[in-house]
ZABA-957287 format. One line per field, with one value per residue: residue in three letters; residue number from 0; x, z, y of N, C-alpha, C in turn. Coordinates in steps of 0.2 Angstrom, whole numbers, plus 2048, in hexadecimal, padded with zeros to 3 digits. Example, Ala and Ser with C-alpha at 12.3 -4.5 7.8 and 13.67 -1.06 7.14 Angstrom:
BEGIN
aa (ALA, SER) .
i (0, 1) .
n.c1 (842, 840) .
n.c3 (827, 823) .
n.c2 (7E4, 7F5) .
ca.c1 (83E, 844) .
ca.c3 (827, 824) .
ca.c2 (7EA, 7FB) .
c.c1 (842, 840) .
c.c3 (827, 827) .
c.c2 (7F0, 800) .
# end
This chain:
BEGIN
aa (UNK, UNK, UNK, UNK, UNK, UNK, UNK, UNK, UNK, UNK, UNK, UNK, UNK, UNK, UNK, UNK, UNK, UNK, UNK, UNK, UNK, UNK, UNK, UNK, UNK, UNK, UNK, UNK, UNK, UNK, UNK, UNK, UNK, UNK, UNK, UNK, UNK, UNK, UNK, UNK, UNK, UNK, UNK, UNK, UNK, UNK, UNK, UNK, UNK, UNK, UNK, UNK, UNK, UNK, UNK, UNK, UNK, UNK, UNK, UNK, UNK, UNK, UNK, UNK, UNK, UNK, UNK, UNK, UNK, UNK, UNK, UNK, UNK, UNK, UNK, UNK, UNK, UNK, UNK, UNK, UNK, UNK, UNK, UNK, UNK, UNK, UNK, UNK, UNK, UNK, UNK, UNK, UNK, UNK, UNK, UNK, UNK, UNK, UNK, UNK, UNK, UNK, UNK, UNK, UNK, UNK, UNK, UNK, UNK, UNK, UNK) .
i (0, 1, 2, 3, 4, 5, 6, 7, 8, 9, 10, 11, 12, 13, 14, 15, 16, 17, 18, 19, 20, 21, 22, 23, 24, 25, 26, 27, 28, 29, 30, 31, 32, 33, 34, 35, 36, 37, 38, 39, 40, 41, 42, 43, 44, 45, 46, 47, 48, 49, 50, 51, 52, 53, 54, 55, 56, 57, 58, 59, 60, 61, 62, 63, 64, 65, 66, 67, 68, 69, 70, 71, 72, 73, 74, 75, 76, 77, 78, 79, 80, 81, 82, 83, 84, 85, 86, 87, 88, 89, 90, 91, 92, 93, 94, 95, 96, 97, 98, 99, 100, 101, 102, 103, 104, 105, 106, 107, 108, 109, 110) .
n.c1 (BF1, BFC, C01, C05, C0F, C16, C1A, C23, C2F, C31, C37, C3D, C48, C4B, C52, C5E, C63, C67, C6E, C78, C7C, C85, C7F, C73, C68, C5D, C55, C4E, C42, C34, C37, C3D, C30, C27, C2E, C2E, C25, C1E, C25, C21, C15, C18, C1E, C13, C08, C10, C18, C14, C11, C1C, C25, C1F, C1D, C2B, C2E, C35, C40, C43, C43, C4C, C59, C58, C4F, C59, C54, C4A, C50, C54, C49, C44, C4D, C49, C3D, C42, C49, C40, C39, C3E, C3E, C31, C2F, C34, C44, C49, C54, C5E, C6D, C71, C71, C74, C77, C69, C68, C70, C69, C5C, C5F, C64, C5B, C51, C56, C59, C49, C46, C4B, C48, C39, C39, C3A, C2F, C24) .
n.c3 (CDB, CDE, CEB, CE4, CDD, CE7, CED, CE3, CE4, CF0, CEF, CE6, CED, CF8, CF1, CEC, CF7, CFD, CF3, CF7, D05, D0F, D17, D13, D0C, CFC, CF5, CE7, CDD, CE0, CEE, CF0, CEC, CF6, D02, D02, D04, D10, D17, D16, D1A, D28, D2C, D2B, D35, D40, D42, D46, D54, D5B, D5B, D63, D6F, D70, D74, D7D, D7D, D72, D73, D7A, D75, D6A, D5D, D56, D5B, D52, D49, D4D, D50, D40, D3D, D45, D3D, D33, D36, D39, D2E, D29, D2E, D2C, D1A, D12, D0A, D0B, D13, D21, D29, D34, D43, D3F, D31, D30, D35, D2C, D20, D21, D20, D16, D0C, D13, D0E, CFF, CFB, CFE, CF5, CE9, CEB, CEB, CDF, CDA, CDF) .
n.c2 (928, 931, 928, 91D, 922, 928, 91B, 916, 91E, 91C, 90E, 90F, 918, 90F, 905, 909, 90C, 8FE, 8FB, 903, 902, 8F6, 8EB, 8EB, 8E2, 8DB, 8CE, 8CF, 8D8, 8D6, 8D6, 8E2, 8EC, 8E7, 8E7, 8F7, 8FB, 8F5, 8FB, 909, 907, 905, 90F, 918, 914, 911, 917, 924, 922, 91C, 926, 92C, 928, 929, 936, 940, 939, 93D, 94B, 94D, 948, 952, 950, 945, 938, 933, 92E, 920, 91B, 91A, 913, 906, 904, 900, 8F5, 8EF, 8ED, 8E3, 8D7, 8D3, 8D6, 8C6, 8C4, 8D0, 8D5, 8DC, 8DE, 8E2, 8F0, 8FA, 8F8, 8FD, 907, 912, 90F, 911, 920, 924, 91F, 929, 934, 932, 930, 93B, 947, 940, 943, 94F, 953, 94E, 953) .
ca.c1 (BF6, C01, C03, C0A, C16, C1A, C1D, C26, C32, C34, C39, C47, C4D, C4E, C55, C64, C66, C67, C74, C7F, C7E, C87, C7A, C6C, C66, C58, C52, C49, C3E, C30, C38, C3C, C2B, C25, C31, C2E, C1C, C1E, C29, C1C, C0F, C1C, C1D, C0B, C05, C10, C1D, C14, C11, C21, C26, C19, C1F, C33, C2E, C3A, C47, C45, C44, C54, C5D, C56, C4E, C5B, C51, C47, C55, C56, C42, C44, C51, C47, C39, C46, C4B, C3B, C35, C44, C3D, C2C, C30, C39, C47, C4A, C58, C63, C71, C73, C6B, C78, C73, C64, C68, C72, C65, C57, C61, C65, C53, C4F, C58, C57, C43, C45, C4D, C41, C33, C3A, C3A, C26, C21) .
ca.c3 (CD6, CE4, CED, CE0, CDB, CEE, CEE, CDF, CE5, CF7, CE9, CE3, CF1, CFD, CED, CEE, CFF, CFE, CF0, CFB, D0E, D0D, D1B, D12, D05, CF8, CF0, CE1, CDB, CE5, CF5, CF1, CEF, CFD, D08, D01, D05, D17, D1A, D14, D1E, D2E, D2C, D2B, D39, D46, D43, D4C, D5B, D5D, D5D, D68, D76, D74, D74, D82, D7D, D6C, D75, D7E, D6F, D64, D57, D54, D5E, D4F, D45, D50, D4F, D3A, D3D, D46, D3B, D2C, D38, D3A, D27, D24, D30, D26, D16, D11, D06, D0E, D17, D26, D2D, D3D, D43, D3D, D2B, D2E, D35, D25, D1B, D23, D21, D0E, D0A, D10, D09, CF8, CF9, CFF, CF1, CE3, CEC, CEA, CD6, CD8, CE3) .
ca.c2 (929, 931, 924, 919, 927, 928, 915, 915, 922, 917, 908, 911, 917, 907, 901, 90D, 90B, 8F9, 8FA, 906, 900, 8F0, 8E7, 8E9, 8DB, 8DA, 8C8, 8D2, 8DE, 8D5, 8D5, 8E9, 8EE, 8E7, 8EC, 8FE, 8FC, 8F2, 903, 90F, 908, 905, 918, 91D, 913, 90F, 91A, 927, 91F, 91B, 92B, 931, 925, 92B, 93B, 941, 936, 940, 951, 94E, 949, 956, 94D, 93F, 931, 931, 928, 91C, 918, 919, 90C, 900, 901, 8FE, 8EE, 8E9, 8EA, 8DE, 8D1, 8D4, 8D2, 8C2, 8C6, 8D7, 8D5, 8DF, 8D9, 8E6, 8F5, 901, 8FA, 8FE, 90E, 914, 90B, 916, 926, 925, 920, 92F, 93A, 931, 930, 942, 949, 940, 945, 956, 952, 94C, 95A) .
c.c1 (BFC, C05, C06, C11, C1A, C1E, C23, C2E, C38, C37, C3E, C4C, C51, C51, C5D, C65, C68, C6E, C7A, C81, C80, C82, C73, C6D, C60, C59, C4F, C47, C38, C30, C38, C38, C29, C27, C30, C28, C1A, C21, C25, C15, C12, C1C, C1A, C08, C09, C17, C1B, C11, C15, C24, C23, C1A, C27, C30, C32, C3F, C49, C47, C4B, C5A, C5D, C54, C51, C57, C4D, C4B, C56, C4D, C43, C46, C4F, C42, C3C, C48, C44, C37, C39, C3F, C34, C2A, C35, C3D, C49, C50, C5F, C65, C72, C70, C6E, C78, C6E, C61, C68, C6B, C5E, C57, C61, C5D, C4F, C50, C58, C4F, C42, C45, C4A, C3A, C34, C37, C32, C21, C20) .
c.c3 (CDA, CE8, CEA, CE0, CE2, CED, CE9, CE0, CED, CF3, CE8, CE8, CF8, CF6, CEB, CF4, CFF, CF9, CF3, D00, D0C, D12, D19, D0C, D03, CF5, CE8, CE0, CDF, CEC, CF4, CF1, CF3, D03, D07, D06, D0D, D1A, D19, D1A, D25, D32, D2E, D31, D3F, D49, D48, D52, D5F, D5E, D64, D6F, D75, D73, D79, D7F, D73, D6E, D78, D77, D69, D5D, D56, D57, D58, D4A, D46, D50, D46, D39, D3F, D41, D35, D2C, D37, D33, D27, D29, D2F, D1F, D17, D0A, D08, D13, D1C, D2A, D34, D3C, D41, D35, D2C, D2F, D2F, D21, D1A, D21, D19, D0C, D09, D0D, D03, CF8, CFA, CFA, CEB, CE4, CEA, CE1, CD5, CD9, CDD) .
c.c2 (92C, 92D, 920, 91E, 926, 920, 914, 918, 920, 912, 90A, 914, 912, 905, 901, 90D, 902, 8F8, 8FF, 904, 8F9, 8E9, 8E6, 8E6, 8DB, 8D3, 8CA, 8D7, 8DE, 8D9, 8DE, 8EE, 8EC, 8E9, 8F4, 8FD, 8FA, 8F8, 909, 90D, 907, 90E, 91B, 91A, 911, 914, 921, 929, 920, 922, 92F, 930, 92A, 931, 941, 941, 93B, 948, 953, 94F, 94E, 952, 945, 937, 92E, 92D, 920, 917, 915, 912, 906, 8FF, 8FF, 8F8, 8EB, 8E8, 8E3, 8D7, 8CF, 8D1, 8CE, 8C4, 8CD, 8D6, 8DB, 8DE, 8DD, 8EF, 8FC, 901, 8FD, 905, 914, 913, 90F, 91C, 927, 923, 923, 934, 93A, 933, 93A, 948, 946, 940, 94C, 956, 952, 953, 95F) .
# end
Protein backbone atom coordinates (compact mmCIF):
# COMPACT_ATOMS: atom_id res chain seq x y z
CA UNK A 1 0.00 0.00 0.00
CA UNK A 2 2.96 2.41 0.52
CA UNK A 3 4.31 1.96 -2.40
CA UNK A 4 1.42 2.79 -4.48
CA UNK A 5 1.03 5.89 -2.37
CA UNK A 6 4.77 6.45 -2.97
CA UNK A 7 4.11 6.14 -6.78
CA UNK A 8 1.24 7.95 -6.81
CA UNK A 9 2.85 10.84 -5.14
CA UNK A 10 5.96 10.52 -7.96
CA UNK A 11 2.72 10.85 -10.58
CA UNK A 12 1.94 14.14 -9.39
CA UNK A 13 5.03 15.45 -9.10
CA UNK A 14 6.73 14.55 -12.45
CA UNK A 15 3.38 15.86 -13.51
CA UNK A 16 4.15 19.39 -12.03
CA UNK A 17 7.32 19.31 -13.06
CA UNK A 18 6.61 18.74 -16.52
CA UNK A 19 4.00 21.40 -16.58
CA UNK A 20 6.49 24.10 -15.24
CA UNK A 21 10.00 23.19 -17.06
CA UNK A 22 9.39 24.09 -20.53
CA UNK A 23 11.67 20.94 -21.87
CA UNK A 24 9.91 18.56 -20.61
CA UNK A 25 6.84 16.85 -22.40
CA UNK A 26 4.21 14.11 -21.46
CA UNK A 27 2.01 12.17 -24.17
CA UNK A 28 -0.59 11.22 -21.41
CA UNK A 29 -1.29 9.89 -18.32
CA UNK A 30 0.11 6.57 -19.66
CA UNK A 31 3.50 7.87 -20.52
CA UNK A 32 3.33 9.80 -16.77
CA UNK A 33 2.94 6.70 -14.99
CA UNK A 34 5.44 4.91 -16.36
CA UNK A 35 7.89 7.35 -16.40
CA UNK A 36 7.13 7.90 -12.71
CA UNK A 37 7.73 4.29 -12.18
CA UNK A 38 10.91 3.94 -14.77
CA UNK A 39 12.13 6.88 -12.28
CA UNK A 40 11.48 5.04 -9.07
CA UNK A 41 13.17 2.12 -10.00
CA UNK A 42 16.14 4.23 -11.84
CA UNK A 43 16.53 5.46 -8.21
CA UNK A 44 16.44 2.32 -6.14
CA UNK A 45 18.81 0.28 -8.26
CA UNK A 46 21.13 2.11 -10.04
CA UNK A 47 21.00 5.33 -8.49
CA UNK A 48 23.26 4.13 -5.88
CA UNK A 49 25.97 2.86 -7.71
CA UNK A 50 26.28 5.75 -9.33
CA UNK A 51 26.85 7.45 -6.60
CA UNK A 52 29.17 5.11 -5.09
CA UNK A 53 31.45 5.55 -8.20
CA UNK A 54 31.28 9.70 -8.13
CA UNK A 55 31.82 9.56 -4.65
CA UNK A 56 34.97 11.96 -4.68
CA UNK A 57 33.57 14.15 -7.30
CA UNK A 58 30.70 14.34 -4.70
CA UNK A 59 33.00 14.92 -1.77
CA UNK A 60 34.79 17.74 -3.46
CA UNK A 61 31.47 19.40 -4.53
CA UNK A 62 29.91 19.00 -1.22
CA UNK A 63 26.99 17.11 -2.11
CA UNK A 64 25.93 18.91 -5.47
CA UNK A 65 27.28 16.14 -7.76
CA UNK A 66 24.43 14.44 -6.74
CA UNK A 67 22.07 16.73 -8.88
CA UNK A 68 23.93 16.08 -11.54
CA UNK A 69 23.40 12.14 -11.36
CA UNK A 70 19.30 12.75 -10.50
CA UNK A 71 19.66 14.62 -13.88
CA UNK A 72 20.94 11.90 -15.90
CA UNK A 73 18.73 9.44 -14.51
CA UNK A 74 15.77 11.85 -15.39
CA UNK A 75 17.47 11.97 -18.96
CA UNK A 76 17.62 8.58 -19.15
CA UNK A 77 14.03 7.74 -18.12
CA UNK A 78 12.97 10.03 -21.09
CA UNK A 79 14.86 7.71 -23.48
CA UNK A 80 13.01 4.79 -21.62
CA UNK A 81 9.74 5.65 -21.68
CA UNK A 82 8.16 6.62 -25.13
CA UNK A 83 6.19 9.79 -24.73
CA UNK A 84 8.42 11.12 -21.98
CA UNK A 85 10.27 13.62 -23.42
CA UNK A 86 13.55 16.02 -22.49
CA UNK A 87 14.74 18.29 -24.75
CA UNK A 88 18.45 19.21 -22.82
CA UNK A 89 20.01 18.20 -19.79
CA UNK A 90 19.40 21.52 -17.98
CA UNK A 91 15.61 20.37 -18.41
CA UNK A 92 16.23 17.61 -17.03
CA UNK A 93 18.22 19.29 -14.46
CA UNK A 94 15.21 21.63 -13.23
CA UNK A 95 12.97 18.75 -13.99
CA UNK A 96 14.75 16.57 -11.40
CA UNK A 97 15.10 19.33 -8.76
CA UNK A 98 11.23 20.29 -8.65
CA UNK A 99 10.14 16.72 -8.51
CA UNK A 100 11.85 16.63 -5.50
CA UNK A 101 11.00 19.09 -3.70
CA UNK A 102 7.29 18.52 -4.81
CA UNK A 103 7.43 14.60 -3.91
CA UNK A 104 9.10 16.00 -0.88
CA UNK A 105 6.74 18.01 0.45
CA UNK A 106 3.61 15.44 -0.25
CA UNK A 107 5.51 12.96 1.24
CA UNK A 108 5.65 15.06 4.28
CA UNK A 109 1.61 15.10 4.13
CA UNK A 110 1.69 11.02 3.94
CA UNK A 111 4.37 10.57 6.60
Amino acid sequence: MIFLVKWIISSIALGISVMIVKGLHMEGVFSLIAASLVIGLLNTFIRPFLILLTLPISILTLGLFTLVINAMLFYLASYIVKGFVVESFFSALAGSIIMSIIALILNAFVD
